[in-house]
N, C-alpha and C positions, 0 to 999 in steps of 0.2 A: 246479546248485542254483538254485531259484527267487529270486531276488532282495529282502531284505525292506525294507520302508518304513523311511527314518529322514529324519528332519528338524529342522533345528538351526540357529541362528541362526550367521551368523557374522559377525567385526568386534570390535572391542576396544582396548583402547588402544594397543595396536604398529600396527594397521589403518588409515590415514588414509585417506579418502575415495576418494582417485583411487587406492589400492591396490585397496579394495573393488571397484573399477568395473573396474578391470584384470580380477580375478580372477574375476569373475562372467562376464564378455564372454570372458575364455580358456576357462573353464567350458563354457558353448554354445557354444564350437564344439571342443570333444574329446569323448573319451567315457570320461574319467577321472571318477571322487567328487569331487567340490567339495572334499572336506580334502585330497586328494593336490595339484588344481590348485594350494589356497593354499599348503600348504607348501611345493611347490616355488616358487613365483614368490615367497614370504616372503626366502626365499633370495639370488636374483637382486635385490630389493630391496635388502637388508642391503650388495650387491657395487657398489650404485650404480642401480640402477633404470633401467638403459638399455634392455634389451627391452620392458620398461614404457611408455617413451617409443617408443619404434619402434611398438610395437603403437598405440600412439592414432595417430601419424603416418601408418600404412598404414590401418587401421579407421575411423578417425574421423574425419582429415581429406582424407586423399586419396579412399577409399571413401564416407565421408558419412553413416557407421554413427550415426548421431544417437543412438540408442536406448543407446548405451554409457553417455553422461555423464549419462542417469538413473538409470545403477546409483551414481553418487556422489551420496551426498547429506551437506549439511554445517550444523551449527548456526553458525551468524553472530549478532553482535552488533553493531550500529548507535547508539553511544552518540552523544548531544547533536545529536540533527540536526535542525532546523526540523520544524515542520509540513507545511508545502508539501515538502519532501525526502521526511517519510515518507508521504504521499500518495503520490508517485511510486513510491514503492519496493514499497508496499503494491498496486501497479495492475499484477498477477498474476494469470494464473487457475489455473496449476498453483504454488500456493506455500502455505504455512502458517508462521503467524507471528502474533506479536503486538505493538501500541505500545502501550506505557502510557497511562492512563485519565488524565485529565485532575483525577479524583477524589484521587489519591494525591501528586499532587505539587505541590510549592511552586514558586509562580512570579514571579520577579521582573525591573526590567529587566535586570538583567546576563546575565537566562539566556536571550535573546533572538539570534538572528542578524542578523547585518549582512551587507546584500549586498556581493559585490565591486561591485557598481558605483557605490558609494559613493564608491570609490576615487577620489582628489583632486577632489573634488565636498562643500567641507567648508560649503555652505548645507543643502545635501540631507540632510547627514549630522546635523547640529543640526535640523531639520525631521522626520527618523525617528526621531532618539532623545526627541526631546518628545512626538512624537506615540504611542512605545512606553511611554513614563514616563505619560502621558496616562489610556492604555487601562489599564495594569497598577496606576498608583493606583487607579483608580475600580474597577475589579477587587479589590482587597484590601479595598477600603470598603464595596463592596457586601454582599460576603463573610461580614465582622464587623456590618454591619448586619446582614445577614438571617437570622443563625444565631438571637439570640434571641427573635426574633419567631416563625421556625421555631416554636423549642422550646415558645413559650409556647401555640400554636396546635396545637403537636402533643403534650403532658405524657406523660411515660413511661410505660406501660401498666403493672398489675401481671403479676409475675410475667416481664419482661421486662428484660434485663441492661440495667444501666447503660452497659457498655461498647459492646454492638453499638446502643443508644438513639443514643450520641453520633458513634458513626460512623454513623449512619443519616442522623441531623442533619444532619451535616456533610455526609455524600455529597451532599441535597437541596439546600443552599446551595451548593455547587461548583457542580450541575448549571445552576443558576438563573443563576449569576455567570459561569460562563464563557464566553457568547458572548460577554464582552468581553477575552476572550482574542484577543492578535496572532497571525495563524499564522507569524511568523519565531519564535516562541516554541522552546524546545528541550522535545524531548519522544527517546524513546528505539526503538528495534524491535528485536525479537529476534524470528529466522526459521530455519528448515531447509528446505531446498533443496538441490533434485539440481541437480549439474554443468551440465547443459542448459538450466534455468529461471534459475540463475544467471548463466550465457553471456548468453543474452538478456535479460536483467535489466539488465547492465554493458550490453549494446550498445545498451539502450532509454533507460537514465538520461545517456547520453554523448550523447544526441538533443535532451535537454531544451534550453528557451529559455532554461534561469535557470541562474547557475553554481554555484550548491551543490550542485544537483544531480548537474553533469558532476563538480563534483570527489568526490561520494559515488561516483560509479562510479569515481573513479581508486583511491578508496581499498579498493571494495573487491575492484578488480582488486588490488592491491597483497596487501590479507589474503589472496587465493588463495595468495600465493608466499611467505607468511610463515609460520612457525612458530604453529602453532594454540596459544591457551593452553591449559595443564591444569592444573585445581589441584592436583593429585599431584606436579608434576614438579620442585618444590624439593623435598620429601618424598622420592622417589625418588633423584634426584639427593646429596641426603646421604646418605641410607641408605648408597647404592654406595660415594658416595666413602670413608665410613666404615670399610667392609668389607674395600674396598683398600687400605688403609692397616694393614690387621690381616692380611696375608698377606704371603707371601715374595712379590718379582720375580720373575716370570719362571715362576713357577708356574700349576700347570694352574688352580686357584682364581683367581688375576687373572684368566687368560684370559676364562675363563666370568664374571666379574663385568664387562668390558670390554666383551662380547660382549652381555651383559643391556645394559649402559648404549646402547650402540648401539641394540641393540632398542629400549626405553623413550624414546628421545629423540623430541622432539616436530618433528612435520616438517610440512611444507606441503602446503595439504588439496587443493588443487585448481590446481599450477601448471601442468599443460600444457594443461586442458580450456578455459581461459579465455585465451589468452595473445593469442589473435588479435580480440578484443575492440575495438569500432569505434563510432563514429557508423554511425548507419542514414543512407546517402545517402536512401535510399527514401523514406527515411519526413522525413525533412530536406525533401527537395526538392518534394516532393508535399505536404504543409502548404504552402508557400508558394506552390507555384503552384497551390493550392483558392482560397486568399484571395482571388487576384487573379481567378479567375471566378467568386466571392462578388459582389465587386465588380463585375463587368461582366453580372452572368445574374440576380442576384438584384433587385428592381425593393421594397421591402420599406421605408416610409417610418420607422416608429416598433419598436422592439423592446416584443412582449406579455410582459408579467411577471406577468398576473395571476391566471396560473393553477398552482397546486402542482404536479396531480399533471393527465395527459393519457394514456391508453390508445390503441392504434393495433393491429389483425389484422387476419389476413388483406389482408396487402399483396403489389401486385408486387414481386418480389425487386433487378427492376432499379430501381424510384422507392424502395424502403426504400435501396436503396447508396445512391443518389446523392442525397436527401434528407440522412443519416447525415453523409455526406461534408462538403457545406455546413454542416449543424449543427454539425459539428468547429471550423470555423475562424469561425464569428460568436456573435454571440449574441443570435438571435433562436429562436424558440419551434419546437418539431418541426411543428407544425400548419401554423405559418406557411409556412417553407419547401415544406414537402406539398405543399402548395395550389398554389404557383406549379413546382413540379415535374409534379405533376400534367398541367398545362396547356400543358407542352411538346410538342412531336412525340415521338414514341420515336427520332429523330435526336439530335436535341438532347440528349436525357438519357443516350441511347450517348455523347456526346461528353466530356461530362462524368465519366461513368462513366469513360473512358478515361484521366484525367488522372490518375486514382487508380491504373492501372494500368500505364501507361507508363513509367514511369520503375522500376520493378521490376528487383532484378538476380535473376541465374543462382541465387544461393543464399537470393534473401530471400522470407519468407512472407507471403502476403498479407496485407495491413492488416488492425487487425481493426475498424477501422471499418468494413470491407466484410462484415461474419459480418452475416448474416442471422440473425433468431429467430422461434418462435412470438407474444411477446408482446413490444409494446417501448412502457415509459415514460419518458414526457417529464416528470422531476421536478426543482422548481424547489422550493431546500429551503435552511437557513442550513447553513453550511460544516460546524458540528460533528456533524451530524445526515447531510450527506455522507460525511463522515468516520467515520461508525459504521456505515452502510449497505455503504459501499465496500469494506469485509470480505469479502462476500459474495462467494464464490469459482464459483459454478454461474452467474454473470450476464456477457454482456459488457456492459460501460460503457463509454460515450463524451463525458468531460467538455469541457465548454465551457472557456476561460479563465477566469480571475477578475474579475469585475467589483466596480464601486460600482454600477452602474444599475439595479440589480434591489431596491434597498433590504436591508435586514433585518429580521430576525424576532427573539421575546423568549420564554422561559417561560411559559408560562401564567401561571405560579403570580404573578410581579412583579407584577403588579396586585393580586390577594389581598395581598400583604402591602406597599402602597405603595411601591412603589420603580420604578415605571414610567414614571413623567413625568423621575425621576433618568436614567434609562437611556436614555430615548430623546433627554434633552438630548445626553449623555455619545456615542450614536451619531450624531447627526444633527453634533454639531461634527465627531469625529472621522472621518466621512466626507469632510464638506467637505476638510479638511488630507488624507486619501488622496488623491482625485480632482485634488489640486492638483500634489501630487511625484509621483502618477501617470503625469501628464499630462509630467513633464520627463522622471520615471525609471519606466519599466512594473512592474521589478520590486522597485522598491524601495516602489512603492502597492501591489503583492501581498503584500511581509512585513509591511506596516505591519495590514493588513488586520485586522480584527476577527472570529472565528468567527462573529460572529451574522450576517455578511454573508451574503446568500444566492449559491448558484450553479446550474448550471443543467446537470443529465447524463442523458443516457439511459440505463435499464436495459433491454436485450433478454433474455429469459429463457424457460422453460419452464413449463407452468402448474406441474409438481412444486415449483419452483422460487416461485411465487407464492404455493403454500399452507403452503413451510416458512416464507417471509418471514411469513405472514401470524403463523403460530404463533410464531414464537422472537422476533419484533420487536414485540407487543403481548404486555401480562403488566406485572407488577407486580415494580418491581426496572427495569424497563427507561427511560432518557431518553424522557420527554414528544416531543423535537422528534423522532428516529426514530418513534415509535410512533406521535403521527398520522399522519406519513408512510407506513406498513406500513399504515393501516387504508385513508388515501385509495387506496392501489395497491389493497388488495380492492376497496373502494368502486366504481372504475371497471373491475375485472374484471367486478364484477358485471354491467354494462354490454352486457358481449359473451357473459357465458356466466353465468348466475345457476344452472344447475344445476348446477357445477362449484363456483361459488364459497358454496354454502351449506354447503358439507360442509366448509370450510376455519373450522378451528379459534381461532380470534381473540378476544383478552379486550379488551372496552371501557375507553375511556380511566375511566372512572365508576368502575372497580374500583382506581383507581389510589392506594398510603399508603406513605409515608416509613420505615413500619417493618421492612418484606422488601425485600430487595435482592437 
């Protein structure tokens, strides 16, 4: 008999993740129906899930079957973790996820983090928490100032609800006030991710320089081997016990109610696919020793900060590595480094190149400071407007540190409604007080940090990839500080290819009003 088509989703709430991954990778390689695979290995789960775990042990990690732990994919929650954390976490190219907008939440000093390195350093720590009390008053003041000035410049349209008017408002005042938002500030993510992107995720955040970060990877190696929540599972959990309580001992109805409970219990989504989870020596070692021939190759007297946005094609693929590389650990401008790359021997810039690759183990993937692209910008932008860009999942990015020296940026709008000269008092003291504990504690001048401070990353991409930015990042609803940014990156596409970049779809900042979102 001819075989006929069916196709059907499978997974459900008895299903946790790394069953799903089991059962699809046993799937390819027999020549059984995907319902007989799962119902038989449902089975052998229920008895202890040990062929389960043998199967990843021989597949996965002894063979290197990589490709399994992307049939696991798992929804995660990342509640109260700084800003700077969800950056890190958010710096994925196979991942999807979202952090909450800055629009919807209340923020005050308490809801701020404090580095460990605070720890018995209690000058610094009175020095952060002023300087977080500082930014987050003149943030609530600005706020309640500028809402009804807002209103009074913007009056409710007929025929337009009262209620989406004041959240319209309000969203415009957020926008405006929150570059004086601190990025230790606590803000939230929620993500789904396969096995594999999460593996490297835990083994990339355990690399970071700053310790919220390493401990966000302990914790969410930790959730892999925990019991997932589900809102059903007090629900369920009574129901049963109820049930059983209403039947003889020892009867076949206990059994089957014992046997459900079993099934329905909430089990751990991802404990074997993550367990060998580490610091990247690679990528550990090789940072540090770029810095140190930053230091001795680069000849670069003052850092350029005055330019936004810089275009760069058709490059050698070996001066884009090795250019990319130094850009990583300083912070001076793509152009700048170019320049004096350029001007090496192709010895020289082999050698260079090498240091990125050297120290590479048996199972680690190349940097991706090393990916090459068709297009690559040098964009020098305020933190919150990186922060909304860095979404962008088709680009690789290669962030600089965080500085004070690159100064900050403001709303357009804070001059229209005088509050400009407030703001730039309000950033220009709290910079100086960064640059000061800075200078004692690195990461504790990075939480105290103000969004509106600018920083400085490359985007390498595809022109596809230029023309969606151009379109979903300008428009009406969108943050001002993205959306110039989206137009300067056409602006200087235009540059290299103007028959390419006329067809890309882009609304001007001119079209921009407070009452679509």
């Amino acid at each position: 008999m001819k075989p006929k088509r069916k196709i059907y989703a499978v997974g459900g709430l008895a299903l946790p993740p790394e069953a799903n991954a089991y059962g699809l990778a046993r799937y390819s390689r027999s020549s059984k129906p995907v319902s007989e695979t799962f119902t038989e290995m449902a089975e052998k789960i229920l008895q202890g899930g040990e062929s389960m775990k043998k199967f990843f042990e021989v597949f996965y990690f002894k063979y290197g079957h990589a490709s399994i732990a992307d049939l696991a994919h798992v929804s995660m929650a990342l509640d109260n973790i700084s800003m700077v954390a969800a950056i890190d976490v958010v710096d994925e190219q196979l991942w999807d996820g979202q952090e909450r907008s800055t629009r919807y939440q209340k923020y005050t000093p308490d809801g701020v983090h404090e580095p460990a390195t605070l720890k018995g350093k209690p000058d610094q720590k009175k020095s952060y928490q002023a300087g977080i009390k500082y930014l987050m008053d003149n943030y609530q003041r600005t706020y309640k100032e500028l809402l009804p000035v807002i209103r009074e410049a913007n009056p409710l349209p007929k025929k337009y609800s009262e209620g989406a008017y004041k959240s319209a408002t309000r969203a415009r005042a957020f926008d405006i006030a929150r570059y004086m938002l601190p990025l230790g500030s606590y803000t939230s993510v929620g993500q789904i991710t396969s096995g594999r992107t999460l593996e490297k995720m835990i083994s990339r955040l355990y690399s970071s320089e700053y310790s919220e970060v390493r401990d966000v990877a302990d914790d969410l190696k930790t959730a892999c081997s925990t019991p997932m929540f589900n809102p059903f599972s007090r629900e369920i959990n009574s129901a049963l016990n109820s049930l059983s309580g209403q039947v003889k001992s020892n009867s076949d109805a206990l059994k089957k109610i014992r046997r459900l409970k079993k099934v329905l219990t909430t089990v751990h989504p991802l404990p074997t696919l993550v367990k060998y989870t580490a610091p990247i020596d690679y990528l550990i070692n090789t940072k540090k020793d770029l810095k140190q021939v930053a230091k001795e190759y680069l000849k670069i007297k003052t850092v350029d900060s005055n330019h936004d946005v810089q275009v760069f094609v058709n490059q050698d693929p070996l001066v884009e590595a090795v250019t990319t590389l130094l850009y990583w650990v300083t912070d001076y401008s793509y152009d700048q480094i170019r320049k004096q790359v350029n001007s090496w021997s192709r010895k020289k810039q082999n050698e260079v190149y090498e240091v990125g690759v050297r120290k590479r183990g048996k199972h680690d993937e190349l940097l991706k400071v090393l990916d090459t692209q068709s297009i690559t910008f040098d964009l020098l932008m305020d933190v919150g407007s990186y922060r909304d860009l860095h979404r962008h999942r088709r680009t690789v990015q290669i962030a600089q540190d965080y500085t004070y020296d690159h100064g900050y940026d403001w709303h357009d709008e804070l001059e229209k409604y005088g509050n400009l000269y407030e703001y730039q008092v309000v950033m220009d003291a709290h910079s100086d007080m960064g640059k000061k504990l800075g200078k004692k504690n690195h990461e504790v001048g990075v939480y105290m940090m103000a969004m509106g401070l600018k920083r400085r990353a490359l985007f390498k991409m595809g022109w596809n990839q230029v023309d969606y930015m151009g379109k979903l990042r300008t428009g009406v609803g969108r943050h001002v500080s993205y959306w110039k940014m989206a137009l300067r990156m056409v602006e200087e596409a235009q540059k290299v290819c103007p028959e390419r970049v006329q067809h890309i779809p882009t609304t001007p900042l001119s079209e921009d009003t407070i009452y679509e979102r």
